[in-house]
N, C-alpha and C positions, 0 to 999 in steps of 0.2 A: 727784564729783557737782556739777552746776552751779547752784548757786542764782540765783534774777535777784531784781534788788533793782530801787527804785524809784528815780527819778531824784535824789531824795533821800538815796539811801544805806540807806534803809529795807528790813529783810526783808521781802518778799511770802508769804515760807512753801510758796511751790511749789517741789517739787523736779523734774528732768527728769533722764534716763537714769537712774536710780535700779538698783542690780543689787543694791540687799542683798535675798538669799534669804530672811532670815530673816522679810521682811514680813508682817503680819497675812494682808496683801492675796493674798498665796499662795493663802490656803483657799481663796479664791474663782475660783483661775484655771479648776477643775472643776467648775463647777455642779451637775451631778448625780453627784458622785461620792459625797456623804455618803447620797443617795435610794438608790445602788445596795447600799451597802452593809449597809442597812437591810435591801431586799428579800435579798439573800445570810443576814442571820442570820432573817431569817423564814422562808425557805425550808428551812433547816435544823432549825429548832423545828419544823415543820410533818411534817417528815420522821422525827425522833427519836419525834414524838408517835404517828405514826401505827405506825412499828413496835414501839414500847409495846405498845401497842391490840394486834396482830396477837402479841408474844409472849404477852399474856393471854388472847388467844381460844385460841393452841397450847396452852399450860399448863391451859386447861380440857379440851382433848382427851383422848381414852384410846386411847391406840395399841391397848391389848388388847382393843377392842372389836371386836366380831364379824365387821363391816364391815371392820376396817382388817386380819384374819386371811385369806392367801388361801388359798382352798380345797383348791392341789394341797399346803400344807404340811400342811392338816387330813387330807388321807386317803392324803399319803405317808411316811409315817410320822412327821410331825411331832407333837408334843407339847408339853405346857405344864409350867409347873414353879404348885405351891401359889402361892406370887406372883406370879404370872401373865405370867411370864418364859416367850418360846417358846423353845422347846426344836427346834434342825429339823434332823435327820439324826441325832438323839442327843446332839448335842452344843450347848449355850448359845453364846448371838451367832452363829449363820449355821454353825458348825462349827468346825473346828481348824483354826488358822492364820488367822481371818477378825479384823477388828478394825470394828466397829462395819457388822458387817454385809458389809464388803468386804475381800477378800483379802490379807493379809498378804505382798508380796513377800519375799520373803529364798531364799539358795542353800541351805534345808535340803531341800527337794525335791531338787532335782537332786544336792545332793552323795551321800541319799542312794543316787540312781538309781547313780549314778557307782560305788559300793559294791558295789551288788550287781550292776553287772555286769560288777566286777570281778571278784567271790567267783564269777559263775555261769561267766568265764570259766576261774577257778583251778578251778573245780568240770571243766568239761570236758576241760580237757586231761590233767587227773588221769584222766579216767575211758578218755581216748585211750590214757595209756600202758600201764591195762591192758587193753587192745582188742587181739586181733591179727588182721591181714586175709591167709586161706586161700583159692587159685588152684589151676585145676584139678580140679577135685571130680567123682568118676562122676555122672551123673544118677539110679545106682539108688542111690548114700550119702544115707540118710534124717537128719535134722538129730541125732537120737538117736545114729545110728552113731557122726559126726561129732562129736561132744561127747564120746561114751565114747573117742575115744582119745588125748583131752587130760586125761582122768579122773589120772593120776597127774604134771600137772604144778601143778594147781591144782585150785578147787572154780570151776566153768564159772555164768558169772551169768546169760546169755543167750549165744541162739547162732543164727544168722540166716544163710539158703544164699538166694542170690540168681543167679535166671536171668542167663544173660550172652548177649544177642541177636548176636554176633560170635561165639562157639565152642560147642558142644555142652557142654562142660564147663562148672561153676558155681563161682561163688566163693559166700564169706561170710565175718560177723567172729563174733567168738567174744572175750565180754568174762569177762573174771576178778574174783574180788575182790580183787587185789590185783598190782605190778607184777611181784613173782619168780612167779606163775604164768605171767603172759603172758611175760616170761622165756626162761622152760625151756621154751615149749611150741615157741620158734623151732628146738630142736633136733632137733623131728621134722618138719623141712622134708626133702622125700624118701622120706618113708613112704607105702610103697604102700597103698593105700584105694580097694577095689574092683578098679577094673582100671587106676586111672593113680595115677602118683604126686603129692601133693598139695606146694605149695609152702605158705610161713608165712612170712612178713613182718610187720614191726610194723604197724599201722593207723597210716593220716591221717586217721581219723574214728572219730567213739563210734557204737554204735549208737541209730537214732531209737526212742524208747519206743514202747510200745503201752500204747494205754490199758487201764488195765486192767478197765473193763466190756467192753471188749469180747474180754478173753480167753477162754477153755474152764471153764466153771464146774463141769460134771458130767465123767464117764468115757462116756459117751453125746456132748457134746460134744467132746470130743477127738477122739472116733473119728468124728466129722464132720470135724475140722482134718485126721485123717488122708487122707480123700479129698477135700479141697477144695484146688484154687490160687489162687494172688494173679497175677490175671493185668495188667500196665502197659503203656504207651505203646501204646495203640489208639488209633488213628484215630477221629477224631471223626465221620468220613462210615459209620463199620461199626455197623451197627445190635448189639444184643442180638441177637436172631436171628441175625446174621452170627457172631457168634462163638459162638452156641451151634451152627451145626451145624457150623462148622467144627473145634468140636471133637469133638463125636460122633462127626464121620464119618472121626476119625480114633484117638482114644481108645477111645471108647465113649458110652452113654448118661448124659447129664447130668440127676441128678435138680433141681439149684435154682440159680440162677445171681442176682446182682447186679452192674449194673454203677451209674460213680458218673461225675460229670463236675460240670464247672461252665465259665461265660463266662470263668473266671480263666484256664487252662490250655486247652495246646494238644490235650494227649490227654486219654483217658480211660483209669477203671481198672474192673477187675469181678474178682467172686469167682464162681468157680466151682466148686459141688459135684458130685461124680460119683456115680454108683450104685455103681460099686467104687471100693477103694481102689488097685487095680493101673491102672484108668484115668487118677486122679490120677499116678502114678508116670510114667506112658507120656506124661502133658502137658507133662512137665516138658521133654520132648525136644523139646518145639513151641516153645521158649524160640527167639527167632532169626525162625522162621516170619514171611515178608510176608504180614498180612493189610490188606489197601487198599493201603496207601503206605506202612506203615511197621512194622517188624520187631518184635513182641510178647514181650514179656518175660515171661517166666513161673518161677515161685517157690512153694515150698511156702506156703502160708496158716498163720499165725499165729493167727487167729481164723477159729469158723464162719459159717455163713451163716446169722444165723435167720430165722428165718415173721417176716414183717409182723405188727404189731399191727392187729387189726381198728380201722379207724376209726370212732369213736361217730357214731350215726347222726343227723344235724340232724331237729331239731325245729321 
């Protein structure tokens, strides 16, 4: 630091390049720095006050007020508890698994998905092994025949004959309750039935359920299933008409027929009841037949055909 003295030798008291940091004179290199800092803790006060204010107007609210309830909770099944706790889908806060209204992630969904479909696939191939799939079958062996001559290798659970549009002969599977019925029934692969001899092999597949509304309720309904078939893979371009008189004019008279379709699929399917049950029998040979473009599969019917419900008339 250079001080300058007077010609005398005398301090003048000014000092020049001066670098001590520590000087008073610091505070003042920012002029507005102490102004800013002011305005930053008012803005803050300003800010903490206001949302005061705004938690005391919330804490005046009543969430269970009638307004803040929306209406599809009130008339789908939503409900309140005495303290006026909603209640929506049965169950407090939003449901099971919700936390404060919104969804719980965690892998207990999924693990449990995982579970059962592993249990559904242990369930099926259980049910595969006691399935066995039967080749060759006369078109006059009725699904009854065909079941009574497995009668002494097991108790038969279900038993399903299936047109084959490639051979005039039909197959089908035949499930057991158990796997030594399906078993032993391989040893009557070779047993003549009817007029050809039937083969028996284990299945690669269970049989598809049928619902059971729509099975035979009465002995009046079976002896509908007795003249009705399950007719598949029809051409989407063959009307109902088309297939009813093609098969009149070849079976016999059809007294009621349904067919079923959708945009999902390429064919269609229909039930067809007969006025006899020897015309049912004689359809079964039409199994193969081209009608349009493509070869119709035909099977004995598992369920009848019933009457349409009348539909209630608008008002």
């Amino acid at each position: 630091m250079a001080v300058i003295e007077n010609t005398d030798g005398s301090d003048l008291g000014i000092n020049v390049g001066s670098t001590d940091q520590g000087s008073p004179a610091a505070a003042d290199d920012r002029p507005n720095g102490g102004i800013d800092e002011k305005r930053n803790l008012i803005s803050e006060e300003e800010v903490k006050r206001e949302v005061k204010k705004l938690q005391e107007l919330l804490s005046k609210l009543n969430p269970m007020a009638e307004e803040f309830v929306p209406p599809s909770l009130v008339s789908n099944g939503g409900g309140s508890y005495p303290n006026g706790f909603v209640m929506q889908n049965g169950f407090p806060n939003g449901g099971i698994g919700r936390i404060g209204g919104r969804r719980r992630r965690n892998g207990y969904g999924q693990a449990k998905r995982r579970i059962n479909n592993r249990t559904n696939m242990a369930q099926r191939e259980e049910v595969i092994r006691r399935t066995i799939y039967v080749s060759d079958i006369d078109q006059l062996v009725t699904e009854e025949e065909l079941a009574a001559l497995f009668i002494n290798c097991g108790q038969v659970v279900d038993c399903r004959v299936c047109g084959d549009p490639n051979s005039v002969l039909r197959f089908a599977f035949i499930e057991f309750t158990d796997e030594e019925g399906a078993k032993a029934a391989l040893s009557l692969s070779g047993t003549m039935l009817g007029f050809y001899p039937v083969k028996v092999l284990p299945s690669k597949t269970a049989i598809a359920p049928v619902d059971p509304k729509f099975l035979p309720r009465s002995e009046d309904e079976r002896e509908m299933c007795s003249r009705t078939i399950y007719c598949t893979n029809i051409d989407k371009k063959v009307t109902q008409a088309d297939v009813k008189l093609f098969f009149e004019s070849i079976c016999g008279p059809v007294y009621r027929m349904r067919m079923l379709g959708d945009y999902h699929h390429s064919t269609r399917i229909s039930f067809v009841e007969f006025a006899r049950a020897e015309s049912a029998i004689a359809a079964l040979n039409c199994s193969g037949a081209v009608l349009g473009s493509l070869p119709l599969r035909v099977s004995p019917s598992k369920t009848p055909v019933r009457p349409r419900a009348p539909r209630p008339s608008m008002q």
